[in-house]
Residue, then its C-alpha position, 0 to 999 in steps of 0.5 A: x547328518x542334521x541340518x539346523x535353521x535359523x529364524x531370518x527376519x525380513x528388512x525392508x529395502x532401502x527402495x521400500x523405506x525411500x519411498x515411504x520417505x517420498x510418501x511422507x514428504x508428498x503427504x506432509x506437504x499437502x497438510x502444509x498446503x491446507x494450512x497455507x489456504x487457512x492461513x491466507x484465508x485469516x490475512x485477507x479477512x484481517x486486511x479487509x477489516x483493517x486489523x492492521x492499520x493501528x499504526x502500520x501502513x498497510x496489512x504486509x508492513x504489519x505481517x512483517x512485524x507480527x510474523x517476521x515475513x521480509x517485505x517481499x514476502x509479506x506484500x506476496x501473501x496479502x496479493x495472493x489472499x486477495x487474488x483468492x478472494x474472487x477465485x473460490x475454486x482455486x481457494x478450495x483447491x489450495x484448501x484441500x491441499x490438491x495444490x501446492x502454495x507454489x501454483x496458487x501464487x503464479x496463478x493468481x497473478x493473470x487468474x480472473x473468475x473468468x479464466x479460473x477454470x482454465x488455469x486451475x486445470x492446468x494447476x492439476x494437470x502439470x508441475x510448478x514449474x509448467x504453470x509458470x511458464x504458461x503464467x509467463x505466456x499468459x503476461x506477455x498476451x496480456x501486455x500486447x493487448x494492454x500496448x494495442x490498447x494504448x496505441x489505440x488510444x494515442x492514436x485516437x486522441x484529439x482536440x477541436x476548438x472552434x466557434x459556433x453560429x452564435x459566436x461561442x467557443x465549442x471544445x470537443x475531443x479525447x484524451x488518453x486515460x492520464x491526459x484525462x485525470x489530469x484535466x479532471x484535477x484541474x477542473x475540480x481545483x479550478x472550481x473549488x477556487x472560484x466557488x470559494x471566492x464567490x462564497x467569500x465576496x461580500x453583497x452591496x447590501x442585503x437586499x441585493x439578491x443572491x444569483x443562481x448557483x451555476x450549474x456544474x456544466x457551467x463551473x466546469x467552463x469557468x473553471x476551464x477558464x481559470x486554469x488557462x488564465x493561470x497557465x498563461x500568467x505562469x508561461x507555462x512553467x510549473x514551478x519549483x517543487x518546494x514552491x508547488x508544495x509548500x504549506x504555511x501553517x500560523x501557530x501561536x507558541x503556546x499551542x506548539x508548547x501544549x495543544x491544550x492550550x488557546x491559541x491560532x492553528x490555522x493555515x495561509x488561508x485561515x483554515x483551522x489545523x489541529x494543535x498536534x498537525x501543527x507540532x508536526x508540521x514544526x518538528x522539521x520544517x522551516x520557521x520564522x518567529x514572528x512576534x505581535x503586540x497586543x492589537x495584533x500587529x507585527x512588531x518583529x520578524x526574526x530570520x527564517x531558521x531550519x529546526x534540523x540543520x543539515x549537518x546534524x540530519x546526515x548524522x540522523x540519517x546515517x544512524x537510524x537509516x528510515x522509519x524508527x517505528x516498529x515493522x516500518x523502516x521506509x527510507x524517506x522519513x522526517x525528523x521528529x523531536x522526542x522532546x519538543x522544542x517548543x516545549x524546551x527540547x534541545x535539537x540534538x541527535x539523542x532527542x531526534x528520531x527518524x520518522x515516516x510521514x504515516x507514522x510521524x502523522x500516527x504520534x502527533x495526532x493519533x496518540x502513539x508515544x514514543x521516548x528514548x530509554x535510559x540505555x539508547x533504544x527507542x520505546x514506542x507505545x500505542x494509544x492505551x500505553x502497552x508497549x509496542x516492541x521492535x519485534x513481538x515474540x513469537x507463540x510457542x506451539x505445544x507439543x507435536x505440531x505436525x499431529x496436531x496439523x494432522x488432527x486438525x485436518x481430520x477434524x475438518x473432514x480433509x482426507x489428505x494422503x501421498x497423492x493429493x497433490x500428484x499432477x496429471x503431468x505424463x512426462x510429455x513435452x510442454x509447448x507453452x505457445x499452443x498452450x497459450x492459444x488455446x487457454x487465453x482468449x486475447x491470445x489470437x485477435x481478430x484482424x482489422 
């Protein structure tokens, strides 16, 4: 009887090809990773050199722009780039795709150069989500100490006011931190004010000679001075917030046609304004037509009109609900005419335009164009004339990109493998509390 065989060839099993799988996965990531320490490393060399204040606010309003990154995102990754600025171990860590991006953001958020060796062997040691519970630990530390602080120094707070041997008035005491900056801002406005008015009173006569300046201790105390005379004068009542903030601004008509030509730009006290703040300042602002005769003197005052009337601003508002500029969309904007109308320029919805104050700033005075194109959409241009678009289009990457991440990495003499990235984590339990007392060095104070 003849047996006959026939050749079996050997499968591997689905347990084999899923952790193949797994490695894969664990490796790839990794490679992301690395990429991801690159990657922050570019934005915060390119916020720290301003790269995108060309009409951006801040470096996250340009990344959302430039890469698509929502807000959140954005302001995130220009944090964590910064955080990783004073933390080269961390950054070297995330480099060599040891850690994951994941543990990189929670850990900027309470790492120090102090307390990075600390953090960074817990990033090693356990998951994403242990470093987040022991970052949330840390916080909480961190804002009991920050609220004993701030107990301390109410408590602390004082003033003492009394007169000496010689008759004078000696002020000691201390105050909370914002209790402290506001004095200081009003000191430094009481002092402005009473140096320019001794700049601007005139001599009896030239021979008269020019007193000692006064020294600083001395402006401070005359300074003191002038903010409790006008305290008092005011009973105390700040005012309205469109009285406190108002600004008055005298342009001649031509200058507001066109900046090129001669004319006044100045402010309620005489202060020189560019022509271009000027016709940003009309754009929406309340105005009073005031016309003169030849030696200057008023001969007609028309009544106070508003450029934007409230109906047509909640239509604005309604249509274009923020900044129109490219990236920006900030809520609280102004109204700008497209065409202005000083130079003729009806104030109409299709000649208006929703504009943040930065941005209204950046097309008056810093040379960026914008104008409504034939079919409604709004075309902004930068200073040179190239066209800024709403969104840019972005890079295609040719071929592989994952080969090509690999290559790279290669090439940086990085040796990235399935376990790159694998926690000391055992299965054990977490216990976030002793955790904490034994890594944050506020976490037990010394009793007073």
């Amino acid at each position: 009887m003849g047996f006959h065989t026939s050749a079996v060839l050997a499968t591997p099993s689905p347990t084999a090809e899923l952790d193949r799988l797994g490695d894969e996965i664990a490796e790839l990531s990794a490679h992301l990773d690395a990429a991801a320490a690159r990657l922050l490393t570019l934005i915060g060399e390119f916020d720290a050199r301003g790269g995108w204040n060309r009409g951006f606010p801040s470096c996250a309003a340009w990344l959302g722009w430039r890469v698509g990154l929502n807000k959140g995102a954005a302001r995130e990754r220009v944090r964590v780039a910064r955080a990783l600025g004073t933390l080269p171990r961390v950054s070297e860590a995330l480099a060599r795709g040891e850690l994951s991006y994941a543990k990189v953001r929670a850990i900027t958020r309470v790492a120090t150069p102090a307390t990075e060796g600390r953090l960074l062997a817990v990033a090693r040691a356990g998951t994403a989500e242990h470093v987040e519970r022991i970052v949330r630990g840390w916080r909480q530390v961190d804002r009991r100490a920050e609220a004993r602080k701030a107990v301390r120094q109410h408590a602390g707070r004082g003033l003492r006011v009394y007169e000496d041997a010689e008759g004078m008035v000696v002020v000691r005491g201390r105050l909370t931190p914002e209790a402290g900056a506001l004095l200081r801002r009003a000191l430094e406005a009481g002092r402005e004010v009473l140096y320019q008015q001794a700049r601007r009173a005139p001599r009896a006569s030239a021979e008269e000679p020019v007193g000692e300046r006064p020294t600083v201790a001395q402006q401070q105390a005359d300074a003191l001075a002038l903010v409790a005379e006008s305290a008092l004068h005011h009973a105390l009542d700040p005012g309205a917030p469109g009285e406190r903030y108002q600004v008055v601004v005298h342009v001649d008509a031509a200058v507001l046609a066109d900046p090129d030509q001669p004319g006044q730009s100045v402010l309620e006290d005489g202060a020189h304004v560019p022509a271009g703040t000027s016709r940003r300042l009309a754009c929406d602002a309340s105005r009073i037509v005031m016309r003169q005769d030849e030696g200057g003197r008023v001969v007609e005052i028309g009544a106070r009109t508003r450029t934007i009337p409230p109906a047509l601003r909640r239509a604005l508002l309604h249509r274009d609900r923020g900044c129109r500029f490219p990236g920006c969309g900030v809520r609280v904007a102004e109204g700008h005419h497209l065409h202005h109308w000083a130079e003729g320029g009806p104030t109409t919805l299709s000649n208006l335009a929703l504009l943040c104050r930065r941005h209204h700033r950046a097309v008056h005075e810093e040379g960026y164009q914008v104008a409504r194109e034939p079919g409604g959409t709004l075309q902004f241009r930068r200073p040179d004339g190239r066209p800024l678009p709403e969104a840019p289009i972005s890079p295609g990457i040719p071929g592989d990109p994952v080969a090509m991440l690999r290559a790279r990495h290669d090439i940086d003499g990085l040796r990235i493998d399935p376990k790159t990235a694998r926690p000391g984590w055992l299965g054990e339990r977490l216990d976030v509390g002793w955790a904490i007392d034994v890594l944050h060095p506020l976490a037990n104070p010394p009793r007073s």
